[in-house]
N, C-alpha and C positions, 0 to 999 in steps of 0.2 A: 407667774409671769415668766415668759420666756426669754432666749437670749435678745430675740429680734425685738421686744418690747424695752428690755434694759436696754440697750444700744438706742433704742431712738429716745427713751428718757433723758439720758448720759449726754445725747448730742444738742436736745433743747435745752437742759440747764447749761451747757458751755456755752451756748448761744447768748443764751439771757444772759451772761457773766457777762458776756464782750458787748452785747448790745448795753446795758448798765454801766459797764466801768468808761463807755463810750458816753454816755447822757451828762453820764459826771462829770468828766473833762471839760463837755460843754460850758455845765456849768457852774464849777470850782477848779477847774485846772489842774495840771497832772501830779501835783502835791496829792491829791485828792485819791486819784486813782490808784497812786504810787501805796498808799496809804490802806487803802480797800481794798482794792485791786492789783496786785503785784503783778500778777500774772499776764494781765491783760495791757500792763502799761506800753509794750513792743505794739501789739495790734493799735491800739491806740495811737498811736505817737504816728506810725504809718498809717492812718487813714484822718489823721487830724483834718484835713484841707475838704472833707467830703461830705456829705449832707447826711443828717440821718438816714433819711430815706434812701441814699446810694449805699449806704452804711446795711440799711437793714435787708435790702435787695441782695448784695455782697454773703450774707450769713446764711440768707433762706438757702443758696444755692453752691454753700460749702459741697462738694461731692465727701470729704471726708477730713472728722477731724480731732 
């Protein structure tokens, strides 16, 4: 595996972290994430008011992260 394969691995699993610690909030609140997801509870907190779907739009098209 090369570098440019680890680098696009590295960048969907952060993906998956934020788009997850996001689902949860939904649906247990930030106790929840805070809990799970440390990391992710900033991301979270600012995008609370936004749909999944703008949520999931938002990550696909991180230039870098």
């Amino acid at each position: 595996m090369d570098n440019k394969e680890k680098e696009s691995y590295r960048k969907k699993i952060i993906i998956s972290e934020m788009l997850l610690a996001f689902l949860l909030f939904n649906e247990r609140g930030i106790e929840a994430v805070e809990e799970t997801y440390p990391r992710q509870k900033e991301f979270v907190l600012e995008n609370k008011h936004k749909s999944i779907t703008e949520v999931k739009h938002q990550l696909l098209h991180l230039p870098h992260i």
